[in-house]
N, C-alpha and C positions, 0 to 999 in steps of 0.2 A: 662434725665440723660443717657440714654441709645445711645440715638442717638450722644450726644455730645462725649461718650467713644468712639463710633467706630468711631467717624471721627480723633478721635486725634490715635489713632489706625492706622486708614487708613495710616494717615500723618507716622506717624512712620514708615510706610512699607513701603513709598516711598520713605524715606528716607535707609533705610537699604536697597531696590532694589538697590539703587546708587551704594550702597557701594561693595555687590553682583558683579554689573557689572561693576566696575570699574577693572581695569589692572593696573599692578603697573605705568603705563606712564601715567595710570588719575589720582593722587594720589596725586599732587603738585608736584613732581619734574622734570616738564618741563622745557626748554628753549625755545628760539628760538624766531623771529620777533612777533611783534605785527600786529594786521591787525586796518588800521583807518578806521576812520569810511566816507562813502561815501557821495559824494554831488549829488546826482542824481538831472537830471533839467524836466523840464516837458517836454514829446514825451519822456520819457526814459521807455522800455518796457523789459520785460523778459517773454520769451513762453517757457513752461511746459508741458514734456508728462509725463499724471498719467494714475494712475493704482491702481484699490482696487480690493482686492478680492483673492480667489484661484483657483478653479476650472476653473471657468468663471469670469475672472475678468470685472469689471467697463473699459472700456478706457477712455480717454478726452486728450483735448487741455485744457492747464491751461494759461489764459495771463494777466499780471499782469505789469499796465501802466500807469504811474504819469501822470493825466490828468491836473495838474494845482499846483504852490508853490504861496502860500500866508502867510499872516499874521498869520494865524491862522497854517499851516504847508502845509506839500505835501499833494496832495488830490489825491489818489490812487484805479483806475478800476481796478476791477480783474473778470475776466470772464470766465465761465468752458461749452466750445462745446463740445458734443459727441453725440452718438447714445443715449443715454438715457438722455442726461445732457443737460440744456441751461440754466445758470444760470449767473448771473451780481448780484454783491455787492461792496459797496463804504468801502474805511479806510481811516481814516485820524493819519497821523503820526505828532507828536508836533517836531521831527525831528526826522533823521534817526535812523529806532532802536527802536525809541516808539511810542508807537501805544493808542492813544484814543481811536478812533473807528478801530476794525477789529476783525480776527476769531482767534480761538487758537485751535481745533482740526479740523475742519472741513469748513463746507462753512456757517456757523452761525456767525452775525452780532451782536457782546458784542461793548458796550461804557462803560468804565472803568473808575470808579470813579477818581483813580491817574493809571495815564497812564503806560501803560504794557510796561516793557524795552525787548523786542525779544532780542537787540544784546546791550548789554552794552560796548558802545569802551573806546578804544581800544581794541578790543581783544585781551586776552594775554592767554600762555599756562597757564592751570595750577588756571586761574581765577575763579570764580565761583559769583553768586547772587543768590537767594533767594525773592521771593514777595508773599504776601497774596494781593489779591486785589478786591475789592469787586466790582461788576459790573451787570450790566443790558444786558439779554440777547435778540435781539429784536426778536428774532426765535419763542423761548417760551414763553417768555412774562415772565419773571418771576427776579429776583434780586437774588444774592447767591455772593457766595465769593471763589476765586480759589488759589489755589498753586501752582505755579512756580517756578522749579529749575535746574539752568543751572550750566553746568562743562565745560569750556572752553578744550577742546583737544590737542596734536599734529597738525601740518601740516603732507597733506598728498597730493597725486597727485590721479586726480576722475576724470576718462574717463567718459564725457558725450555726444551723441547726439551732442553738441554744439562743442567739442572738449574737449584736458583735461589741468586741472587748476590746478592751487595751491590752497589748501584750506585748511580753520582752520575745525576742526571735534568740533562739540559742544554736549554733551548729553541733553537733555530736558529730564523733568519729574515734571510730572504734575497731580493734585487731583482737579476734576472737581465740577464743585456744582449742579450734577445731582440725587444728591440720590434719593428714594421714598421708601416708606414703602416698596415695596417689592425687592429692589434690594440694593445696593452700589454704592457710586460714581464712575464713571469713573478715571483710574487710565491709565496716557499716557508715554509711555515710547519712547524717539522720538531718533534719531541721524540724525544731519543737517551738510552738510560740506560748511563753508561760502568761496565764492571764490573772494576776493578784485578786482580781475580785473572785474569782472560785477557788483560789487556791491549789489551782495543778495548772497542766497543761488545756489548751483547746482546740487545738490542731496541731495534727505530727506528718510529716512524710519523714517516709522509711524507706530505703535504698542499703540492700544490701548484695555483696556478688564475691565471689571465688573463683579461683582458676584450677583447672585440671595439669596437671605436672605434665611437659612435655615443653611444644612452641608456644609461645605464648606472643608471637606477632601478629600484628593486623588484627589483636583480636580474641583470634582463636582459644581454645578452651575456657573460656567464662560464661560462667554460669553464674546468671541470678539469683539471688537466693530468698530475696524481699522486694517486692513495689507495693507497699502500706500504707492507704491513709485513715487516720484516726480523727473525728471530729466530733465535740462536744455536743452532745443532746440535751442534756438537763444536770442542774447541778441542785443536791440539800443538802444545806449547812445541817449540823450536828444538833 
């Protein structure tokens, strides 16, 4: 009984976060163009320079590259080189935007019972979705059920690396299915700006944090668990 209040708890805070960080232009009364949704062909590739961390952050190259479209959807490599990093993991999207197999905070490999909508299109201002979804983590080996919620943004213009775009600002906010007896779910509080002329993302911050079970005043027991940023280096159409 206990553990079901704090998660419906949790969800409530992640919801009120929203609200919190919302500005009156996240609120529904936006305008402005819709962005569609993209047809990426296979050899279509998008390279990412990240970065976690503060003092000493993490670096990498992040590349993320539709190795084949079939029957079944796009079948999508994503690979993270650096000095501490070498890592390759598969997603497969049933189309653009939803995702069966792929990650949602990190470099962890979920297949998703009903598949995960990332970018519900048209994007429009002012939109918003909501999903519970229950899914199989193959990292940890375990099954749980996640929340996801997105607030479609403004158009704004984002100097990257690649050059600068036009792009929709989207908020993510997300209740993960990590708890344990001695801590809290992961709670992700993300903002992505999607830019239609490459057909993903071109800058993401990542913010994520959890509490340690006990007092949880002033503060105390939270634990970060992400400070990410991801910016577009190069993009090749298919």
């Amino acid at each position: 009984m206990r553990t079901q209040t704090m998660a419906k708890l949790a969800a409530l805070a992640l919801t009120g976060l929203l609200v919190a960080c919302a500005t009156p232009d996240q609120r529904g009364d936006l305008s402005g163009p819709v962005a569609a949704a993209p047809a990426p062909a296979a050899g279509a590739r998008w390279v990412y320079r990240g970065r976690e961390g503060f003092r000493a952050p993490v670096v990498w190259e992040e590349t993320h590259e539709v190795t084949s479209v079939d029957a079944n959807g796009l079948h999508v490599r994503v690979t993270l080189k650096g000095p501490y990093l070498d890592i390759e993991r598969q997603e497969l999207w049933t189309a653009p935007g939803v995702v069966r197999t792929g990650a949602l905070m990190d470099i962890e490999t979920r297949r998703f019972a009903t598949p995960l909508v990332r970018y519900r299109f048209p994007l429009a201002p002012g939109e918003t979705w909501n999903q519970w979804v229950d899914n199989y983590n193959e990292t940890s080996r375990r099954e749980g059920q996640i929340n996801r919620y997105v607030r479609v943004g403004d158009w704004e213009k984002v100097s990257t690396p690649a050059g600068v775009f036009d792009a929709i600002r989207l908020r993510v906010l997300m209740r993960l299915d990590d708890e344990e007896f001695w801590r809290y779910p992961t709670t992700c509080n993300y903002v992505l700006w999607y830019a239609p002329a490459v057909g993903a993302t071109v800058r993401e911050e990542k913010e994520a944090e959890y509490y340690e079970r006990g007092d949880r005043r002033d503060g105390l027991g939270v634990i970060r668990a992400q400070h990410t940023l991801l910016e577009l280096v190069s993009y090749t159409p298919g």
